[in-house]
C-alpha positions in Angstrom: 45.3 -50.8 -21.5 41.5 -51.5 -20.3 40.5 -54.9 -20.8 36.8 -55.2 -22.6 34.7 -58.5 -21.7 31.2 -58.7 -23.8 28.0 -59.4 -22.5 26.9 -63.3 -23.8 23.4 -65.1 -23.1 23.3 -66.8 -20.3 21.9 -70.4 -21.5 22.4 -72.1 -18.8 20.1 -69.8 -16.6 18.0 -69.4 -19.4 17.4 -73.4 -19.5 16.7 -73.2 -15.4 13.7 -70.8 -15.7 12.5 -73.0 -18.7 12.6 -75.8 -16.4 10.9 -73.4 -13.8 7.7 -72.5 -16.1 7.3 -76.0 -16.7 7.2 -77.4 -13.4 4.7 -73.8 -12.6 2.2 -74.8 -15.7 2.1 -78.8 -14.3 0.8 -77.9 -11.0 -1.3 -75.0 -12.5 -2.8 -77.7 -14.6 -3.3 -80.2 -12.1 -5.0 -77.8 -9.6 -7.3 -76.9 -12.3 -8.2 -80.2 -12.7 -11.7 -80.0 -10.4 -12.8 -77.0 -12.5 -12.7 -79.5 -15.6 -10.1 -77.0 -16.6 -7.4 -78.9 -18.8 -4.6 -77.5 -20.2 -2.8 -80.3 -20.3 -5.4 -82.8 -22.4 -3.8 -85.7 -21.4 -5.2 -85.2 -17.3 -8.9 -84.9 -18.8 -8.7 -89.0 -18.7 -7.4 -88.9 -14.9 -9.0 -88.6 -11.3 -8.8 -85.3 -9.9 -6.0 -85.3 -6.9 -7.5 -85.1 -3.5 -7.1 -82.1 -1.4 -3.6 -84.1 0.3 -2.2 -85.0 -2.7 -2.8 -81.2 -4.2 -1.1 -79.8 -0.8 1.6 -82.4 -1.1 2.3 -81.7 -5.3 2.4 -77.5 -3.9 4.9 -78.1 -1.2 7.1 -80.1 -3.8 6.4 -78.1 -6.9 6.8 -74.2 -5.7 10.2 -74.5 -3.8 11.6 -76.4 -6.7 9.8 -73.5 -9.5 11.1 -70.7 -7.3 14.8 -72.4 -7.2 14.9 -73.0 -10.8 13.6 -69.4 -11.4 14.9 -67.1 -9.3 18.2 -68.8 -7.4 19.7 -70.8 -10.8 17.6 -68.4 -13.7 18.5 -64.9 -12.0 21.2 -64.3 -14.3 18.6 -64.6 -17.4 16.5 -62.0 -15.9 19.7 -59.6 -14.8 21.1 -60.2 -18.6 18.3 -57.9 -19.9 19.1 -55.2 -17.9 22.9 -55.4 -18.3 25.2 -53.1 -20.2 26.6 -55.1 -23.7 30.5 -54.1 -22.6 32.1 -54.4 -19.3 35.6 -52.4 -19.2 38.5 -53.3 -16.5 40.8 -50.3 -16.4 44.1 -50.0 -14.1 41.8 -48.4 -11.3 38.4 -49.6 -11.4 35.3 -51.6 -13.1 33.2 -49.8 -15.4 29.5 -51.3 -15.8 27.6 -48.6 -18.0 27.6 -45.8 -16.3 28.3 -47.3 -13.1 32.2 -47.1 -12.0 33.7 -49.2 -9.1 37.2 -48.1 -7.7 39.4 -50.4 -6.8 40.8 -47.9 -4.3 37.6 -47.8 -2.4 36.7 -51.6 -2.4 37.1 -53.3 1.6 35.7 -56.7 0.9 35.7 -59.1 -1.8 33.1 -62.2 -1.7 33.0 -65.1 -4.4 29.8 -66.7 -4.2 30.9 -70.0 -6.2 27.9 -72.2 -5.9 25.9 -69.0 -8.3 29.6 -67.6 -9.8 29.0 -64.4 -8.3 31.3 -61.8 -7.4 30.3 -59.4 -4.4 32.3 -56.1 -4.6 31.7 -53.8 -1.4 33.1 -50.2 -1.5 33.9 -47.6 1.6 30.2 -46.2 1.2 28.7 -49.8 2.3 27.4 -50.6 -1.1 27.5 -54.0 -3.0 28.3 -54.5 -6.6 27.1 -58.0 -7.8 28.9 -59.3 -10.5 27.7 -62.3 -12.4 30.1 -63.9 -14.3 28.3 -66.2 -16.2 27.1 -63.2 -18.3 30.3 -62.2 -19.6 32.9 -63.5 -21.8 36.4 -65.2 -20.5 35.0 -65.7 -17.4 37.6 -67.1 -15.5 39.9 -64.8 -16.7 37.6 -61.7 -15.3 37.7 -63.7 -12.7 41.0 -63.6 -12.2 41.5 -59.8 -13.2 39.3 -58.4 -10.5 40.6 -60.9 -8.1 44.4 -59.6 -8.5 43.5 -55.9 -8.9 41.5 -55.9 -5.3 44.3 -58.3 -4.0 46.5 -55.6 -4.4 44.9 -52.9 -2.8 43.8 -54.9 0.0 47.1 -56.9 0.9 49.1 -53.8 2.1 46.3 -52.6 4.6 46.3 -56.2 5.8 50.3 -56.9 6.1 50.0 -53.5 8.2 47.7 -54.4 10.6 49.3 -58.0 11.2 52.6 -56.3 11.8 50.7 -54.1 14.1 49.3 -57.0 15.8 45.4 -56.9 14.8 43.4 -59.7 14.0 42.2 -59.2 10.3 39.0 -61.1 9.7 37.9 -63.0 6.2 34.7 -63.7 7.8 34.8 -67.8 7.7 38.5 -67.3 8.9 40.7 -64.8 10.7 44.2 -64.6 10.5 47.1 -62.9 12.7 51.4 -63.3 13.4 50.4 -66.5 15.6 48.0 -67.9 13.1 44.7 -68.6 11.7 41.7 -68.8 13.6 38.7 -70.7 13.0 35.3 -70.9 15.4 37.5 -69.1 18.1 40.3 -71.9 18.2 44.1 -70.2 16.8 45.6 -72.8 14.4 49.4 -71.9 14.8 51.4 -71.2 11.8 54.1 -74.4 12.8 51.0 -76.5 13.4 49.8 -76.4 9.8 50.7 -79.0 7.4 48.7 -78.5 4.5 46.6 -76.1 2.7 44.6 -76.7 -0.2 41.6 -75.8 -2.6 38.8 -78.6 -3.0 35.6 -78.5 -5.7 32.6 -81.0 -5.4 30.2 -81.1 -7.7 26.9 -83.2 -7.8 26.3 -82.0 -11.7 24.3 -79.1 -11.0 25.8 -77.1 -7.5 29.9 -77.0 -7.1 31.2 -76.8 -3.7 34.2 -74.6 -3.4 36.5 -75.6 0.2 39.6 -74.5 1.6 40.9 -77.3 3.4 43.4 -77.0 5.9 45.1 -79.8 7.9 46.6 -79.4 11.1 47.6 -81.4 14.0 46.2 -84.4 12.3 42.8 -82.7 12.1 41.0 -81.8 8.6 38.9 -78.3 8.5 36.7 -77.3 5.7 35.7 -74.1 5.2 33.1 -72.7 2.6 34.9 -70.5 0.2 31.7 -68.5 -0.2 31.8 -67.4 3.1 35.8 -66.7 3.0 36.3 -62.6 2.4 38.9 -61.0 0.3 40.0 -65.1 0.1 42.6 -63.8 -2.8 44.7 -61.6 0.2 43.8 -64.6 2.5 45.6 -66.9 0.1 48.9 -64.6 -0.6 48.8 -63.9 3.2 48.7 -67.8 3.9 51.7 -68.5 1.1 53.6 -66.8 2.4 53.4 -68.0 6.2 52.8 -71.5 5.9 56.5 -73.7 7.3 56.6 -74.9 3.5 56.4 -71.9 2.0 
């Protein structure tokens, strides 16, 4: 039976591009300052900024506008143009008219520090999907991530058997091991392997952390591919498991 998951308004992106038209009007208002131009009354009482401090307020003011914007409020600007209904049937994604097969996928990306899911399909095109605009979540989440995993896993326990090297991009993985930044990590070597998520209150840090022969890796999870067949691969292989 398909699974629905409703479009819902993405507050906390809206609240970023808020924050992103209000740091925008400040320095519009300061650098309008020398024209006796005030659209913030309280600044007609102040000293125009010199030419320094103007080139020092724009060096601060526009990365920091353009972050809020456009990397933390892109999902308020994507939510206008999305479909109200997103349907997960046995074999695929359906986005509006748009369809993605689960058959075709080859690579599956979680970007975690935006909660974006890229979905790459034989024909070399990406599907983003933002989670933060739908419903449950973690639980779509979840769905897509076990629905790909399946597909994937059997093409990768094929060519491991057959001796390939299967790459996840940040990792690779083959019968002797795991390699990382060229160096094989054998399978008896590894002690333990684990999920770890910082967060400073605005940007989580997703890490797969793996320790072996007394040494500690971390490895971005954003940069991990089809990390869900990585995982079952890895559970299956570790000496503990």
């Amino acid at each position: 039976m398909p699974i629905r998951h409703a479009r819902i308004f993405p507050r906390h992106a809206f609240h970023c591009v808020l924050g992103g038209v209000a740091v925008a009007y400040a320095l519009c208002a300061v650098m309008l300052m020398p024209a006796r131009i005030f659209i913030l009354p309280f600044l007609s009482d102040g000293e125009p900024v010199s030419d320094e401090g103007m080139l020092f307020l724009a060096s601060m003011a526009v990365p920091a506008g353009l972050y809020l914007m456009v990397w933390r409020g892109g999902d308020f600007f994507a939510w206008w143009r999305t479909p109200p209904v997103l349907t997960l049937g046995a074999h695929g994604l359906q986005l509006g008219r748009r369809t993605v097969a689960f058959a075709d996928v080859t690579r599956l990306r979680h970007r975690h520090g935006r909660d974006h899911m890229l979905i790459t399909t034989r024909s070399g095109k990406t599907s983003r999907l933002r989670l933060g605009l739908w419903d449950h979540a973690a639980a779509l989440r979840a769905e897509v991530e076990e629905a790909i995993g399946k597909v994937l896993r059997g093409d990768v326990e094929r060519r491991m058997h057959a001796g390939d090297t299967v790459d996840f991009g940040a990792l690779a993985m083959n019968a002797e091991g795991l390699v990382h930044e060229g160096q094989l990590i054998a399978w008896s070597s590894i002690d333990t392997v684990h999920t770890q998520s910082e967060t400073d209150g605005v940007l989580v840090d997703e890490h797969l952390v793996i320790i072996a022969n007394g040494r500690t890796r971390r490895i971005d999870r954003s940069k991990i591919e089809n990390e869900p067949v990585l995982l079952a691969c890895l559970m299956q292989r570790l000496p503990a498991g």
